[in-house]
NUGU-118859 format. One record per atom (N, C-alpha, C): x, z, y; residue in one letter. Coordinates in steps of 0.001 Angstrom, whole numbers, padded with zeros to 6 digits, always signed. Layout:
NUGU-118859
XZYA/...
end
This chain:
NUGU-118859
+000842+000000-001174X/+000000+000000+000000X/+000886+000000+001235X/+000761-000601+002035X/+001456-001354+003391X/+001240-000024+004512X/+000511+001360+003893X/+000374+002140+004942X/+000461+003445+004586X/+000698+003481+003197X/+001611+004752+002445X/+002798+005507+003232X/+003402+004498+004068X/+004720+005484+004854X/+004007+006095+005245X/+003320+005672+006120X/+003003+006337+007340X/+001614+007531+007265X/+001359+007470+005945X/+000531+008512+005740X/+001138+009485+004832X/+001892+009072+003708X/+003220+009996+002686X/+004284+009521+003577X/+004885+010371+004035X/+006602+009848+004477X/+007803+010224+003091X/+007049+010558+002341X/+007708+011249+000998X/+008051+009649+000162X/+006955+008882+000804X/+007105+007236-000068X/+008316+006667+000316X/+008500+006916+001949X/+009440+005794+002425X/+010918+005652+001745X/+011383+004517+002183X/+012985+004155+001525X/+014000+005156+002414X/+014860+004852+001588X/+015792+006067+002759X/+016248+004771+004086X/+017002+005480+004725X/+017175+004500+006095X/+018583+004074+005709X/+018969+003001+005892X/+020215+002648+005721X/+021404+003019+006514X/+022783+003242+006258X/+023771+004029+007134X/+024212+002735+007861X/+024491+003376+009016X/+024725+002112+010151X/+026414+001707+010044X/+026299+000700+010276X/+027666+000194+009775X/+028317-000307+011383X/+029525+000269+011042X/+030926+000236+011878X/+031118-001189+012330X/+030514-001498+013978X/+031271-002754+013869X/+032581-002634+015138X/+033290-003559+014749X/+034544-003647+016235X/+033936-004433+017394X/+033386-003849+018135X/+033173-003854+019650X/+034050-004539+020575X/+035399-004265+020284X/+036695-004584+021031X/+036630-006390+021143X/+036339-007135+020201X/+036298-008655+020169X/+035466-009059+021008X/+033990-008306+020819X/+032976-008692+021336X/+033356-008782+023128X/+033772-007361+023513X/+034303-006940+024630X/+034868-007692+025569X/+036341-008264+024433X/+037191-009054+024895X/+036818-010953+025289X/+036148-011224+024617X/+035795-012732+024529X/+034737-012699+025736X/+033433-011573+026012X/+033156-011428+027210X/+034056-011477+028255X/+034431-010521+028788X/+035530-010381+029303X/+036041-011162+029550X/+036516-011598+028790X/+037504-013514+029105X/+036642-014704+029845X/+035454-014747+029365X/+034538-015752+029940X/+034031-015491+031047X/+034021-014036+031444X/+033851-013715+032946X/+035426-014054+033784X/+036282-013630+033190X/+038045-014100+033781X/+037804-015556+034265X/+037814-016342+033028X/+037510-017906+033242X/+036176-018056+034110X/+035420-017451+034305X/+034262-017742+035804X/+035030-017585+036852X/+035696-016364+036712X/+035868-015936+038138X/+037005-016945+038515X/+038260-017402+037943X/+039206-018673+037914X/+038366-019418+038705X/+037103-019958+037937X/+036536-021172+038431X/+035980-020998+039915X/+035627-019944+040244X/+034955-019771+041229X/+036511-019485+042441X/+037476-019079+041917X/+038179-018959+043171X/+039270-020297+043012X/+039124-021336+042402X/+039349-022784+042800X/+038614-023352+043631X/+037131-023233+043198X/+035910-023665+044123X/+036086-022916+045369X/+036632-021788+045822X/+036524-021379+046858X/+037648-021813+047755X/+038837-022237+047078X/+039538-022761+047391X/+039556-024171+048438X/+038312-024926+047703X/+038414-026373+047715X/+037230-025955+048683X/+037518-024897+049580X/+036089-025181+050742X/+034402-024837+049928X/+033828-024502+049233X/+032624-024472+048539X/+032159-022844+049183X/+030824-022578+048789X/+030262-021666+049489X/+030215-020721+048293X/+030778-019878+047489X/+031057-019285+045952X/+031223-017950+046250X/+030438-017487+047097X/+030666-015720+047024X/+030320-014931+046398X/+028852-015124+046413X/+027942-014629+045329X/+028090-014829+044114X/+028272-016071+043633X/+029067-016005+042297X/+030483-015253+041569X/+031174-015666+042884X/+032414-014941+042357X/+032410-013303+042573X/+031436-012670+043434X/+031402-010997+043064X/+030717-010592+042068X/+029341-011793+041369X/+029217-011310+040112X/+030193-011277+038924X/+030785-012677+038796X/+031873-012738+037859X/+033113-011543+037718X/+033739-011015+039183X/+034541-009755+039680X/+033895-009045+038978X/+032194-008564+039036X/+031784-007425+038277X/+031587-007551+037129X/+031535-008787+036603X/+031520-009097+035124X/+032355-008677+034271X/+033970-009104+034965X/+035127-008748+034454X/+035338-007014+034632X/+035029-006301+035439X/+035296-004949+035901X/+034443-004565+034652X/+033168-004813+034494X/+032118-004213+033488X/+033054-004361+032053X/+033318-005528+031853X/+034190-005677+030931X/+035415-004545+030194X/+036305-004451+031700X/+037977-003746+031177X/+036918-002252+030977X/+035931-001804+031731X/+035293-000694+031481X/+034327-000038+030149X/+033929-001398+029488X/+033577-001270+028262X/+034870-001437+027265X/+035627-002032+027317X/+037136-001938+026497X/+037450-000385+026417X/+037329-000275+027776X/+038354+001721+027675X/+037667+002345+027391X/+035888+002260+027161X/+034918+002981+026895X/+035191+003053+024844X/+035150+001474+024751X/+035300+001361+023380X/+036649+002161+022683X/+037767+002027+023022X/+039095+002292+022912X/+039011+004393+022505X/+038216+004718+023667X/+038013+006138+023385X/+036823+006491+022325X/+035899+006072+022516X/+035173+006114+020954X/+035432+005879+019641X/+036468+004938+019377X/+036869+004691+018125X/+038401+005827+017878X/+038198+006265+018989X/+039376+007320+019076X/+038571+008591+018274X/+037529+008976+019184X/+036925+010103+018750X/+036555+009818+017228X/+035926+008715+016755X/+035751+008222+015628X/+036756+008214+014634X/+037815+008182+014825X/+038617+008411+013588X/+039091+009846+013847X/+038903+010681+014914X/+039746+011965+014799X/+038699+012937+013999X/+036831+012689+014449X/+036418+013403+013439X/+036213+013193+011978X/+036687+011517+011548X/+036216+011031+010233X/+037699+012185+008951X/+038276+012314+010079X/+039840+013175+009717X/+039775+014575+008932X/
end
């Protein structure tokens, strides 16, 4: 019956353990594609174009970025000191 959980919770499956992924790639390849915006945008600004607004999002793109890296970097820290 499709509504047994939720009336027995004694039925349900157990929940599955969440699995470890590396963040750091994900992080980094962001990160990079905001780098390579912001490049693009301060050539374009270069060559005379009106690119401000773009290029302070891309600036914050990349900042959000190195800030999720050092965010990640200390969690997988804490993560292996209590797996210890």
């Amino acid at each position: 019956m499709r509504f047994a959980p939720i009336i027995d919770p004694a039925v349900r499956r157990p929940a599955p353990k969440p699995v470890r992924v590396d963040l750091r790639t994900v992080f980094l390849i962001g990160t990079g594609l905001w780098a390579a915006a912001l490049i693009v945008c301060l050539i374009l600004d270069a060559l005379d174009f009106d690119v401000t607004t773009p290029m302070i999002v891309c600036a914050a793109g990349v900042i959000v970025g190195v800030l999720m890296l050092i965010w990640e970097h200390f969690d997988r820290w804490d993560y292996r000191r209590l797996g210890q």
